[in-house]
ZAMARGU-4260 file (C-alpha; in steps of 0.2 Angstrom, whole numbers, plus 5000, padded with zeros to 4 digits):
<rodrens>
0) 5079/4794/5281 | 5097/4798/5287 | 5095/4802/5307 | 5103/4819/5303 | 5086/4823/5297
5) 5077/4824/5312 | 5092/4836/5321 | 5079/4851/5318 | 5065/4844/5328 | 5074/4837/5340
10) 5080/4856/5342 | 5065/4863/5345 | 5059/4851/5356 | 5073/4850/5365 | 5073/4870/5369
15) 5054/4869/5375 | 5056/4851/5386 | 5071/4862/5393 | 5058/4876/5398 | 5047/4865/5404
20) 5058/4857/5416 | 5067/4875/5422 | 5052/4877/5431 | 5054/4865/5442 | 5073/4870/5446
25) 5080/4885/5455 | 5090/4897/5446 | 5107/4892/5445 | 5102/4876/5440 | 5091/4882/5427
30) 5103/4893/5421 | 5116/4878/5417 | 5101/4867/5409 | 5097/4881/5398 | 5115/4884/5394
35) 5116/4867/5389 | 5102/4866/5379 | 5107/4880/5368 | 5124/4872/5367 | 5115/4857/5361
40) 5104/4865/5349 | 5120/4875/5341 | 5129/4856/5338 | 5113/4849/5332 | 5111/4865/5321
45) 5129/4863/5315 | 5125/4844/5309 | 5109/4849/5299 | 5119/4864/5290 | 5134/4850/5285
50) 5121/4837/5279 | 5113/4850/5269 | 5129/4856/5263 | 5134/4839/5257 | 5119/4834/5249
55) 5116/4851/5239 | 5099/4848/5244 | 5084/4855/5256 | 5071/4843/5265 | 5055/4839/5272
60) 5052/4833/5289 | 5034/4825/5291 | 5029/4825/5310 | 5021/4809/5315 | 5024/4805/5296
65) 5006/4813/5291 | 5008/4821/5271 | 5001/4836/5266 | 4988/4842/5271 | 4987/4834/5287
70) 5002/4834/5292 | 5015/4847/5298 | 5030/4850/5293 | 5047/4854/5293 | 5060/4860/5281
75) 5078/4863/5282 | 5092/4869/5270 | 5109/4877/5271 | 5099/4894/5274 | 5090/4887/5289
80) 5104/4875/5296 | 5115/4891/5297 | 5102/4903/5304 | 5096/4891/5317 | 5117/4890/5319
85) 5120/4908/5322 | 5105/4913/5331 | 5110/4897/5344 | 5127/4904/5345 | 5123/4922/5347
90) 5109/4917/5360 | 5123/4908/5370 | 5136/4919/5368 | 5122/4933/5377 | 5118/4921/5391
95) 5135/4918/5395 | 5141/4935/5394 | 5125/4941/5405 | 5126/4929/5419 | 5134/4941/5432
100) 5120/4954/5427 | 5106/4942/5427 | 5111/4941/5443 | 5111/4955/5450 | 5095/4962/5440
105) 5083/4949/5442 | 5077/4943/5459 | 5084/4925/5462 | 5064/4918/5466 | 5063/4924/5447
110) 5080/4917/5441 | 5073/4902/5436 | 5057/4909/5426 | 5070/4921/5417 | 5081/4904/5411
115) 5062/4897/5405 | 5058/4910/5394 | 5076/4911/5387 | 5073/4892/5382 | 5054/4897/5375
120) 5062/4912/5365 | 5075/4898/5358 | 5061/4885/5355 | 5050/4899/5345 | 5066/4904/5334
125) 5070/4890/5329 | 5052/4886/5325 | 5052/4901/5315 | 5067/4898/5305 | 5062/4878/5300
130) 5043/4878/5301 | 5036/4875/5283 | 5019/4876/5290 | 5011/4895/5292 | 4998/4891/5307
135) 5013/4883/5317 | 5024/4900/5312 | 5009/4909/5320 | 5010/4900/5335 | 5027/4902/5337
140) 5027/4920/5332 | 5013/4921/5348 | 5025/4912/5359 | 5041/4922/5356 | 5031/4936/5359
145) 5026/4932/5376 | 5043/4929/5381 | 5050/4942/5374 | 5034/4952/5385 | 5042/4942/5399
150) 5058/4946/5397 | 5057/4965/5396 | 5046/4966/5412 | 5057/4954/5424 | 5068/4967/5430
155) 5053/4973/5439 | 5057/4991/5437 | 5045/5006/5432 | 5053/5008/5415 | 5052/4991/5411
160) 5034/4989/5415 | 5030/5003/5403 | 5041/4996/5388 | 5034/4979/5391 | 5015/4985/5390
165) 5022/4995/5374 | 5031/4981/5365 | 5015/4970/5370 | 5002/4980/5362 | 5012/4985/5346
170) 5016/4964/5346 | 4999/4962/5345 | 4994/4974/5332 | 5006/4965/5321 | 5002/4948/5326
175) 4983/4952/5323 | 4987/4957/5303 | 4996/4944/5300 | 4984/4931/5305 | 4971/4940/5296
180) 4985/4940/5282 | 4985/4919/5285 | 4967/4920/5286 | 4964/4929/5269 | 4977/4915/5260
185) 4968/4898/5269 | 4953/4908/5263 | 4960/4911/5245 | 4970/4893/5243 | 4964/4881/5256
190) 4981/4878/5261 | 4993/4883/5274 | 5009/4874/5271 | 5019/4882/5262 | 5023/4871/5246
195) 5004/4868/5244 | 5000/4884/5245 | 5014/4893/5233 | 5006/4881/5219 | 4989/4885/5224
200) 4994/4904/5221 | 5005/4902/5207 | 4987/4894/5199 | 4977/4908/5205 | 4992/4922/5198
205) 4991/4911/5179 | 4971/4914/5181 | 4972/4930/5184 | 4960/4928/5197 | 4959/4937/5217
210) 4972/4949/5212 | 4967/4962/5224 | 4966/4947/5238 | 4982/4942/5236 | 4989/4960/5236
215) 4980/4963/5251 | 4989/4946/5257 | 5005/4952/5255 | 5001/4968/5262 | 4995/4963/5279
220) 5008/4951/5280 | 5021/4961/5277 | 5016/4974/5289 | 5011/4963/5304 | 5030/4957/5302
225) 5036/4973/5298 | 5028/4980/5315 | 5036/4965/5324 | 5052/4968/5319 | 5052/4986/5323
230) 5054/4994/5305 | 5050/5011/5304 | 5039/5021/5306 | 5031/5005/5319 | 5049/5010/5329
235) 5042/5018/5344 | 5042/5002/5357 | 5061/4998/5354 | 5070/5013/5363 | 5064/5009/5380
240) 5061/4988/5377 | 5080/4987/5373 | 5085/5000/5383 | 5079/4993/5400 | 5079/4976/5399
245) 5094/4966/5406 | 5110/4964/5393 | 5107/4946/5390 | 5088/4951/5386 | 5092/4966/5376
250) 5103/4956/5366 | 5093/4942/5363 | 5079/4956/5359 | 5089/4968/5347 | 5098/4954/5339
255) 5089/4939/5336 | 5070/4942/5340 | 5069/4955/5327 | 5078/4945/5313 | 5066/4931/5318
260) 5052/4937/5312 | 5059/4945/5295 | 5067/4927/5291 | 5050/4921/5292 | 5043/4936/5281
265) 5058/4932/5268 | 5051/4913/5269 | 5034/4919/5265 | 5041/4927/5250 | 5051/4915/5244
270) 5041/4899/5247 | 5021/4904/5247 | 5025/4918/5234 | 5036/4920/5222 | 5051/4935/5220
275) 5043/4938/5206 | 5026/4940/5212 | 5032/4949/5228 | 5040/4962/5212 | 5022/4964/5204
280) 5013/4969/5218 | 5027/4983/5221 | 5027/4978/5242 | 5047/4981/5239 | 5043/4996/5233
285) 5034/5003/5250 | 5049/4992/5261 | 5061/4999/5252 | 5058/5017/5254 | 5052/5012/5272
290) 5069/5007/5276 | 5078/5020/5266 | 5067/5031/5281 | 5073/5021/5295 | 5091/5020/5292
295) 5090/5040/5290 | 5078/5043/5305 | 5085/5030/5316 | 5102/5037/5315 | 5097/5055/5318
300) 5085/5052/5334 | 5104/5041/5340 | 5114/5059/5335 | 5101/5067/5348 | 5101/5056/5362
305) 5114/5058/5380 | 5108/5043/5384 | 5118/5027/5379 | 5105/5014/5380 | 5093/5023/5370
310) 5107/5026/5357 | 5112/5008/5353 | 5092/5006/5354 | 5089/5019/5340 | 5105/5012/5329
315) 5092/4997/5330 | 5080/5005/5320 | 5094/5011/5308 | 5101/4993/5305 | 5081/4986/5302
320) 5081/5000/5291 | 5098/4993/5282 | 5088/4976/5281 | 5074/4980/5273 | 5081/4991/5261
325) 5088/4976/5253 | 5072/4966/5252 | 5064/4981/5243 | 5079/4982/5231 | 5069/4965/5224
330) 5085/4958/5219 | 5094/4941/5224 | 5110/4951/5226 | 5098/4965/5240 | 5092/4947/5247
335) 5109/4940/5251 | 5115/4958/5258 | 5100/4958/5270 | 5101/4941/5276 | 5119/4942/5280
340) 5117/4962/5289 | 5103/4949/5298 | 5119/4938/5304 | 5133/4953/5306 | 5119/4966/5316
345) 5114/4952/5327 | 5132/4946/5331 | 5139/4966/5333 | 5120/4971/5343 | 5123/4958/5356
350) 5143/4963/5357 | 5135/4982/5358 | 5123/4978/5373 | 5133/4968/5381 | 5149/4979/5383
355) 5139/4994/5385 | 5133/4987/5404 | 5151/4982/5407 | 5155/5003/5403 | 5140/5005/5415
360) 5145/4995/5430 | 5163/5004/5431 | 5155/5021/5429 | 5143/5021/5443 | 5130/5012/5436
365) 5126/5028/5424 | 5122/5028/5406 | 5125/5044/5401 | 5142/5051/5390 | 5147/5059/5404
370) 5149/5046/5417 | 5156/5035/5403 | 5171/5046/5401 | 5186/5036/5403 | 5175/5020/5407
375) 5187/5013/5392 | 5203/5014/5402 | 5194/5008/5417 | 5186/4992/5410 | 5197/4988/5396
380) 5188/4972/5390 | 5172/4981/5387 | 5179/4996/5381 | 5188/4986/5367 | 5172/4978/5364
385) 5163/4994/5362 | 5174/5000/5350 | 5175/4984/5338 | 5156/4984/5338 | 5156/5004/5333
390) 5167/5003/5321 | 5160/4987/5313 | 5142/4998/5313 | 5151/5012/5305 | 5156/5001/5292
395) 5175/5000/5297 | 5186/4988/5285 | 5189/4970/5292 | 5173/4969/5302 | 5156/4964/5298
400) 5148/4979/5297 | 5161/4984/5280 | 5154/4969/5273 | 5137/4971/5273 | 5136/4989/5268
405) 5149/4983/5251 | 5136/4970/5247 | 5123/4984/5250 | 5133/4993/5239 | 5135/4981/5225
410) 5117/4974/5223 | 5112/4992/5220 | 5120/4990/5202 | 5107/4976/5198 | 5094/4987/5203
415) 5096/5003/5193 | 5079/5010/5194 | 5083/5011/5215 | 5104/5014/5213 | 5106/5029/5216
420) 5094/5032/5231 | 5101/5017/5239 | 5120/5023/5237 | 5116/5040/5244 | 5108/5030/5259
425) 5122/5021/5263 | 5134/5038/5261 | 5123/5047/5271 | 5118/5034/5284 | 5139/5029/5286
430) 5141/5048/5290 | 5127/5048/5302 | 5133/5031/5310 | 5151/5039/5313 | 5145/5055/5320
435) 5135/5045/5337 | 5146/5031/5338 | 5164/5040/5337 | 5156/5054/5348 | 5155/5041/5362
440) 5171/5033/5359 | 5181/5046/5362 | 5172/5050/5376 | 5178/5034/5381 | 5196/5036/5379
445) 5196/5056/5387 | 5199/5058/5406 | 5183/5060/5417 | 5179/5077/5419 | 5179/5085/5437
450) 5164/5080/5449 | 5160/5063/5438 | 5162/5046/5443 | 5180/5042/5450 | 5189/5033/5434
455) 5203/5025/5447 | 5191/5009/5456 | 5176/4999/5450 | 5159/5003/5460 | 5167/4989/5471
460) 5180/4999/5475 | 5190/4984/5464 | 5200/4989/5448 | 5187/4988/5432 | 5194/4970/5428
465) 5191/4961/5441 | 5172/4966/5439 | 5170/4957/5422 | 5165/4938/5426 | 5173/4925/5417
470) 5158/4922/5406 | 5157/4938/5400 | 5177/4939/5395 | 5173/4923/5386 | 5155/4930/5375
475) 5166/4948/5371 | 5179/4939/5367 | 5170/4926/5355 | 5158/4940/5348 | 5174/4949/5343
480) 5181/4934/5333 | 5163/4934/5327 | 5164/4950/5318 | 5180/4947/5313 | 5178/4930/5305
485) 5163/4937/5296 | 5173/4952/5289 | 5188/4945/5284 | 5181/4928/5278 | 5165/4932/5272
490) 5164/4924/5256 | 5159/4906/5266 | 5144/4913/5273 | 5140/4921/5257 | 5140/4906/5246
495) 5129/4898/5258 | 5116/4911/5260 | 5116/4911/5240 | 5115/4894/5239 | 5102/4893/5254
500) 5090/4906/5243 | 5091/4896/5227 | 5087/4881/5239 | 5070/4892/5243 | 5064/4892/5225
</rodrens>
């Protein structure tokens, strides 16, 4: 065994022992141990991806060298060597860029237990993306959920208390169906690895036998994940979770959390199921209209809102819309648009949220269009960062977004019973997306009305500039080549997620 192959366990135990020690530090020196850690975890990441790049090949990782079906395992390919590379890079870029706010809206006693579940939300998505073992995703699925509980409600503030309480109970609905989805399937196969339990069912589907079990499997399954990734109409907890947490914490939360758990459901299709057998129980059918709902609604309830943390929140609910819209389009070409809007949205969400507070702290703290007026002139850094991430959600040429919506549009042709209603989708939802995000961007760019915050001096009475910390300059910056890098050089990444899909099967 080359020792590459143990890069992805190292990485999830490296994020957990980095937890695990935060709690004994104070919070700046938590803060640089779990900057480190996701550092590390990114490099480590990067090897497994170039290994399993070389070799053309996926693997399996025994822990403790137990087989199946004692053992647990790992698995890692060129689909979960680059997600577990992106998500590390995205998760770094939003801690970086966050420090100064983390700061400020966390109270230094709690500084440390912030950084700790930061390094547990780490630990569990990369468990997610490498586990081959469906108890241990069910573990993992518990403990990014009680960080991501935790990470709403640090701020301490009225609002967040409430969204926390929300985002727990609709977590926990979801987690309950899919462990009774898991429980049905141990039931059915006697299996919970994933290999062993793809050829138990395939046995069971050539039978002909538990056919209504298995569609209720993939039922609940799909839901309980569904739910947790905020798909509509299960949307209701994201406005105010992502709206009131801290930046770094709505970014993680927006971007990576929720495309955490609908890698793991694309897993469960691809190596318990089959495509096929996802196709025959017409699951796609129901996400597909589900998301077709979502990217319409989602961009609607954005058009009404004044408040602009509630309208990148409800743009969310557009892009999972986007998302699973592909999966229901039960192609490989709709699975390879969704897993790559699942990179572009988490990359351009964490730019979004992120650049949005650095609006807010020039214009008194406020958040809604009004106050925001000129904010563009007076923090440029952010306002150029807002403006790449809106126009990359609108689907602006040379950005990410443009990118995902073309292969959107592409993989409709190989799925011509679902064409024409996805291309009217994307039409419509491009429209929609152009009407909330441009109406704030000129706001942006217009002189602040009479009586609003004063445009000329930061709420420091220091220009807008000088308020942006070095770590936040750096994460905009980066994000921006981010988006730019996966607009204009897509093809790369596309090839891998092709070539990490086939690995699946």
């Amino acid at each position: 065994m080359s020792f590459v192959q143990n890069f992805p366990f190292f990485s999830i135990i490296l994020a957990m022992f980095s937890g695990i020690v935060s709690s004994v530090l104070k919070g700046k020196k938590a803060r640089v141990l779990s900057i480190c850690a996701i550092a590390a975890t990114m490099v480590l990441s990067a090897a497994v991806l170039a290994y399993c790049a070389a070799t053309g090949e996926s693997y399996v990782y025994w822990m403790g060298h137990f087989p199946a079906p004692w053992g647990n395992e790992i698995r890692a390919g060129v689909l979960e060597g680059l997600t577990a590379l992106l998500f590390s890079a995205i998760m770094l870029l939003s801690v970086i860029g966050g420090v100064k706010y983390t700061q400020t809206d966390v109270e230094p006693s709690k500084q440390n237990l912030f950084y700790i579940l930061i390094d547990l939300m780490l630990s569990s998505l990369l468990a997610l993306v490498y586990t081959n073992d469906l108890f241990t995703a069910y573990v993992f699925v518990e403990i990014n959920t009680i960080a991501g509980c935790g990470l709403i409600m640090i701020t301490q503030t009225g609002r967040s208390l409430t969204a926390a309480i929300r985002y727990m109970v609709m977590s926990s609905l979801g987690s309950g169906l899919f462990l009774i989805g898991l429980s049905l399937l141990y039931d059915v196969t006697g299996q919970l690895l994933m290999s062993p339990a793809q050829e138990a069912v395939g046995e069971i589907v050539e039978s002909g036998q538990y056919e209504i079990p298995l569609l209720v499997i993939v039922a609940v399954v799909s839901v309980g994940l569904a739910i947790k990734s905020g798909l509509f109409p299960f949307h209701y907890w994201i406005p105010d979770t992502y709206g009131y947490a801290t930046p770094t914490a709505s970014a993680i939360l927006s971007g990576l959390v929720s495309k955490g758990y609908i890698f793991l459901l694309i897993k469960f299709y691809y190596r318990v199921l089959s495509p096929e057998s996802v196709v025959r129980s017409h699951i796609g059918n129901v996400l597909f209209l589900f998301g077709v709902a979502g990217m319409m609604l989602g961009s609607l309830r954005a058009i009404m809102q004044t408040d602009t943390r509630k309208m990148i929140a409800y743009s969310s609910v557009a892009q999972i819309g986007y998302i699973y819209m592909g999966i229901g389009l039960g192609t490989p070409e709709g699975m390879i648009a969704a897993v790559f809007h699942i990179f572009s949205h988490g990359a351009t969400k964490a730019l979004l949220f992120l650049s949005a507070r650095g609006l807010y702290r020039v214009s008194g703290d406020r958040t809604d269009f009004l106050a925001l007026r000129g904010s563009g002139y007076r923090n440029r850094l952010a306002g150029v960062g807002f403006l790449v991430g809106s126009l990359s959600m609108v689907g602006f040429p040379m950005l990410s977004g443009f990118i995902s919506k073309l292969l959107f549009a592409t993989s409709a042709m190989a799925s011509p019973g679902k064409m024409l209603t996805t291309l009217i989708a994307l039409a419509v939802s491009t429209v929609l997306n152009a009407v909330y995000f441009l109406r704030l961007l000129t706001g942006l760019y217009r002189p602040a009305r009479s009586g609003a915050y004063d445009a000329g001096a930061g709420p420091d009475g220091a220009a807008g500039e000088r308020v942006n910390a070095p770590g936040f300059r750096v994460a905009v910056l980066c994000l921006i080549a981010f988006n730019l890098i996966l607009g204009l050089f897509s093809q790369p990444i596309v090839r891998a997620i092709t070539e990490g899909l086939a690995m699946f099967s």
